[in-house]
N, C-alpha and C positions, 0 to 999 in steps of 0.2 A: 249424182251422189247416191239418188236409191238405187241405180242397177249396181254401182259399186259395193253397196251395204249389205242387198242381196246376193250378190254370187262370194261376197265374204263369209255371210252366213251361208252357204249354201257349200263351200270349201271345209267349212269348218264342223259342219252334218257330215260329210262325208269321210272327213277325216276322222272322228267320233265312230263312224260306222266302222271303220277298218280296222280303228282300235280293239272294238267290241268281238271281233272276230278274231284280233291276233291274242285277243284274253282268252277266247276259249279256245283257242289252240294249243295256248302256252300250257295252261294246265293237261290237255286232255296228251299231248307227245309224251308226257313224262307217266303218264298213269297207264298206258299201251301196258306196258313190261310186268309192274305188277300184276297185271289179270291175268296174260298169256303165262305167267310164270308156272302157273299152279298147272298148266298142260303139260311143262315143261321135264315137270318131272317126271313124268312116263319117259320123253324122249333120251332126258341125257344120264337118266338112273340115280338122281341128284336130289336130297333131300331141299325141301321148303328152306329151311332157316341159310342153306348154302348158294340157293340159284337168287331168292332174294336181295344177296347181301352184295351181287352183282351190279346191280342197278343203282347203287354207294357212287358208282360214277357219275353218274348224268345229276343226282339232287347236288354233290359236293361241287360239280361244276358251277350246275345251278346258281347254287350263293355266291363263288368263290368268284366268277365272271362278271356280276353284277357291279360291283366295283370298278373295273375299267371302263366296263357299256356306260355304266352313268356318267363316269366325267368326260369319253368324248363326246357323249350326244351333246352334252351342255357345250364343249369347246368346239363341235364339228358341225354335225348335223343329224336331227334325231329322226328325221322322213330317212335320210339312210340307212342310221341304225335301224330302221323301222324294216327297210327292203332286206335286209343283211341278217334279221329275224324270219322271216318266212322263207328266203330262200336255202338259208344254213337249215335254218330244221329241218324242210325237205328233202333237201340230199345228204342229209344226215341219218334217217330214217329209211332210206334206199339204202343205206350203207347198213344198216344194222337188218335189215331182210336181206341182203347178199352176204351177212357175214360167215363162213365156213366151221366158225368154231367159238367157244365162249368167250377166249381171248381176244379175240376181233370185236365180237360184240359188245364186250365191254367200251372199248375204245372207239367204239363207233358212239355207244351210249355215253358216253363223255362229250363228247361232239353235240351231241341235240341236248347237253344240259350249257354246255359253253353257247349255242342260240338262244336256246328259250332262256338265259338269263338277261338276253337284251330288254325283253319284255315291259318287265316290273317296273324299275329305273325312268328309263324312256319312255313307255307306252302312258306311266302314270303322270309323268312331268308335262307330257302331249294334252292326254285327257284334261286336267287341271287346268291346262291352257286355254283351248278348246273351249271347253264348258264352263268355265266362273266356278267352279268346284261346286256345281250345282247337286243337291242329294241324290233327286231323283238319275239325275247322267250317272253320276260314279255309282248310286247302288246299281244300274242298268247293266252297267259295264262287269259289275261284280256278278250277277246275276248270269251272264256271258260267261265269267271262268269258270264257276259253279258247274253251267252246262258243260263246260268240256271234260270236266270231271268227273261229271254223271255218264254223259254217252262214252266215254273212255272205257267204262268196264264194261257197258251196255254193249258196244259196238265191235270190242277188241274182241269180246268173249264170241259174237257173232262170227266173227270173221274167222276166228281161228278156232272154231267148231265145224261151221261149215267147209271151210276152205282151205287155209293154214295158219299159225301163228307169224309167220312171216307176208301174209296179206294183210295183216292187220296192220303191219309200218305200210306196207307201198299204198293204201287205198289213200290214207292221208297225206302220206308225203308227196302222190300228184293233187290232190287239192291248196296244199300251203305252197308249192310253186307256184302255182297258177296266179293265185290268189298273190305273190308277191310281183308278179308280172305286170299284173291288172294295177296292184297296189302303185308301183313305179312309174307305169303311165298316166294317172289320173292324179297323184300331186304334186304338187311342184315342191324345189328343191328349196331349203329354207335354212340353208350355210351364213344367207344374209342375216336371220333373225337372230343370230348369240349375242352379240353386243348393243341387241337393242332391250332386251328381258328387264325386268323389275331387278332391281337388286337388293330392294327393303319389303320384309314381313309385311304383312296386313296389322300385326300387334308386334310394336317392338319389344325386346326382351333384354335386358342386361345378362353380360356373360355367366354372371354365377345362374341367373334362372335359365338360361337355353343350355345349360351342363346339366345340371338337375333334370330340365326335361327332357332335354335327351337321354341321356342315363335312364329314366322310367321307362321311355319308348323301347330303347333297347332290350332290356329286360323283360317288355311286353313282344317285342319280337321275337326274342328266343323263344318263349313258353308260347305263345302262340305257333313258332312255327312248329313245335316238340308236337303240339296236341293235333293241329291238321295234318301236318306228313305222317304221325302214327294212324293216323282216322283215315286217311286217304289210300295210304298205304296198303295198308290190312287193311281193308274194311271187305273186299270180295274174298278173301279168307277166313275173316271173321263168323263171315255169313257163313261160308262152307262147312266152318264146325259149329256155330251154333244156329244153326237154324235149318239148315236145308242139305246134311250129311249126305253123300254119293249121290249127288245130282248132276245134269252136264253142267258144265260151265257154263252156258249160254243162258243157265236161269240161274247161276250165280252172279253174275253179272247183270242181267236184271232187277233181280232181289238188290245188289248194288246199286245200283243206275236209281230205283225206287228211292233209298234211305238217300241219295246225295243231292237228287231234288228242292228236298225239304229246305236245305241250304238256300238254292232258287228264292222258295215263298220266303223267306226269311230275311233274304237283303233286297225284295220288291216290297215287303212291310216296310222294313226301316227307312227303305229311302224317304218313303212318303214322310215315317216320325220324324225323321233328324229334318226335316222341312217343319215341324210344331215344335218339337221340346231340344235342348242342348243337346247336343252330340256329347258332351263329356256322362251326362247322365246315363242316358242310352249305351253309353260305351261299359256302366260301373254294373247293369243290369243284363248286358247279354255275356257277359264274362262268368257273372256268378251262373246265370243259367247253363254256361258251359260248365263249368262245374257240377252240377247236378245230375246234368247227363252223361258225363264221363264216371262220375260217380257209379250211377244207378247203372251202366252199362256193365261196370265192374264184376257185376255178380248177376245179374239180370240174364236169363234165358228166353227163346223164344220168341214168339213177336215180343215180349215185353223189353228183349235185346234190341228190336229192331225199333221200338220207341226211344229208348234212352239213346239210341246211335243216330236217331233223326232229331232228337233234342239239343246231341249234342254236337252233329252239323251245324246243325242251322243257326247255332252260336256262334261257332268258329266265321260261321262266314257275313253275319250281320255285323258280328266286331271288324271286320276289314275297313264295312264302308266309313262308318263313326271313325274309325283308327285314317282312315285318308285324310276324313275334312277334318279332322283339329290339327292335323301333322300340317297342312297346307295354311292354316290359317297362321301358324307361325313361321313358315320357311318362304325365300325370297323365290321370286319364279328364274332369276338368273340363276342360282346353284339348287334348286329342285332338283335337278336330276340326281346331283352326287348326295342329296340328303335322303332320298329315296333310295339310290344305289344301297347308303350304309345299313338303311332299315330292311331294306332286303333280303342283303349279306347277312348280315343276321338271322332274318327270317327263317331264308332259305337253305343255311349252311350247317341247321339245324338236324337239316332232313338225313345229313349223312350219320348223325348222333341216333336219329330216329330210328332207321332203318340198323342199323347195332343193335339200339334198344327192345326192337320186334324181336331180334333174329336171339340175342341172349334171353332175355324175360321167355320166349314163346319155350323155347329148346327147358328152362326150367320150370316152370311153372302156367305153361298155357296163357291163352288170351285174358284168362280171369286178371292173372298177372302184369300182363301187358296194360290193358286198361286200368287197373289201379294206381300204378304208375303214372298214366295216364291224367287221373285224375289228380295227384298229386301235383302233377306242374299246372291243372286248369287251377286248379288253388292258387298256388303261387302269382298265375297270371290275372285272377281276381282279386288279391292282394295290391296288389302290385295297380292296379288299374283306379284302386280306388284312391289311394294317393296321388295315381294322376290327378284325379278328378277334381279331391280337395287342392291342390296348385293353381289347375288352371283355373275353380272359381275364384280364390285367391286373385292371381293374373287379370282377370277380365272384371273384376271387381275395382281395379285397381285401373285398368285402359276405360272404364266406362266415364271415371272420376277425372280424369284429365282434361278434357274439351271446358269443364268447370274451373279448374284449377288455371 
């Protein structure tokens, strides 16, 4: 019974660990394009707001995929969906450094946004599983996509300064092979596990209150995802005009790499808080801070630019982990996936609004624009969060009183 106990736990480290990796991959395939873009326009004589607006493919896939991924994992198998994510993005990103023209690379970049949408869905339903929805795991895990976020501009900008902007897809697309290779051999297949999953909440919910909070969640995924795909997006642009004009790219992308960090120390805090205080509180107070720094980035120059833009990281990405465990504490582990699938869709289908939003707000009114804007929906999604909040004290006010009753 112990050696079985232990090589369960020891299955289940491992599978956590592969998660942790296919997070920061998921984020950092899709952020390659933004950095190498701004090279981009020397080669193809193509202004910023038009070679941008290219990249529409692989975010809209992004979201628009995460819906199917999530409900065959739940009906199929999510360790496949899992191999069928790192292999797709790899040779998908070999397809977009072989592409001969913009047209191809577009459609090649639809391709690694139809992978990396497996990700979210599945990767998150696994983890949850895996870990007991423990803070410190999912902040760790978050902390992992952050990374690939940051080295994405840090690494792409390397690659295609020294090398080419088309070494910067092949150097990671043989490591997410590999890594899908290794990933396949080492766990086993788990087509048995669908019909054996939880199929009731940890907190049950009457239909009119699981409408209601879903409906908030929702609304928290949009404006959430408005404010990281524009932060994400532009941010090695950002920097290019406000802070460090006619530099190579390669310290614009550092200067990048630097501000996305911050995000890092910010979901390693949280995990430890949401372990002492509610996860809905925490969730009501890095929203508003996001707000503050989208604000103040609005008009802010200089390092004092690069403070309000690591303020308002570091928000964006500490509200993920709080936003996982209260989403988990009401959704069943049988249909986890497709409930994560829908917050995703949302999240992520945002990015195609976003990337519009950069490419019109910049072409009229510059980045000042942009971020105001900006700041406009962190509002909204501070709003918005705080009504979560009041609910679910409401909710859990209400599930404490019961075992009494």
């Amino acid at each position: 019974m112990t050696a079985t106990t232990a090589a369960d736990a020891a299955a289940r480290q491992r599978s956590i660990t592969f998660l942790n990796i296919a997070h920061g991959f998921d984020h950092y395939v899709l952020l390659i394009y933004p950095t190498v873009v701004i090279g981009l326009e020397a080669v193809y004589g193509r202004p910023y707001s038009e070679l941008i607006a290219l990249s529409s493919a692989a975010f809209v896939a992004f979201g628009l995929f995460s819906l199917p991924a999530g409900w065959l994992a739940d009906r199929w198998s999510r360790r496949n969906m899992m191999v069928a994510f790192y292999l797709g993005c790899g040779l998908s990103m070999i397809a977009v450094a072989l592409a001969p023209n913009l047209i191809v690379l577009s459609a090649a970049m639809f391709a690694i946004g139809i992978f990396a949408a497996i990700y979210h869905p599945v990767g998150m339903a696994m983890l949850i599983e895996a870990s007991g929805a423990k803070g410190r795991t999912l902040a760790f895990n978050g902390v992992c996509g952050n990374l690939g976020v940051s080295l994405a501009a840090g690494i792409s900008g390397a690659l295609a300064w020294w090398i080419s902007w088309r070494a910067a897809f092949y150097v990671p697309a043989a490591f997410m092979i590999v890594t899908g290779i290794v990933y396949l051999k080492m766990t086993p297949d788990d087509r048995h596990h669908a019909s054996k999953r939880q199929s009731k909440p940890a907190v049950p919910l009457t239909a009119k209150l699981m409408a209601m909070l879903f409906g908030l969640f929702l609304v928290i995924a949009l404006s959430a995802g408005l404010v990281f795909n524009v932060l994400t997006i532009a941010l090695p642009k950002i920097v290019d005009e406000g802070m460090v004009k006619d530099v190579p790219l390669v310290l614009v992308g550092s200067v990048a790499t630097a501000v996305l960090l911050c995000g890092a120390l910010a979901q390693l805090a949280i995990g430890r808080l949401v372990e002492r205080f509610s996860p809905h509180y925490l969730f009501a107070v890095v929203t508003g801070l996001g707000f503050i720094g989208n604000f103040w980035a609005s008009y802010a120059e200089g390092f004092s630019l690069m403070i309000a833009l690591a303020i308002a990281i570091a928000a964006i990405y500490a509200q993920v982990t709080v936003n996982d465990i209260i989403l988990a504490r009401y959704t069943a582990d049988a249909w986890r996936g497709r409930v994560y699938a829908v917050r995703y869709f949302t999240l992520f289908i945002s990015s195609g609004i976003a990337i519009g939003m950069i490419a019109l707000l910049h072409k009229t009114g510059g980045f000042g624009l942009v971020l105001g804007a900006n700041a406009a929906v962190a509002l909204v999604m501070f709003l918005t969060t705080l009504a979560l909040t009041a609910m679910v004290v409401n909710i859990e006010s209400r599930h404490a009183l019961q075992p009494a009753e």
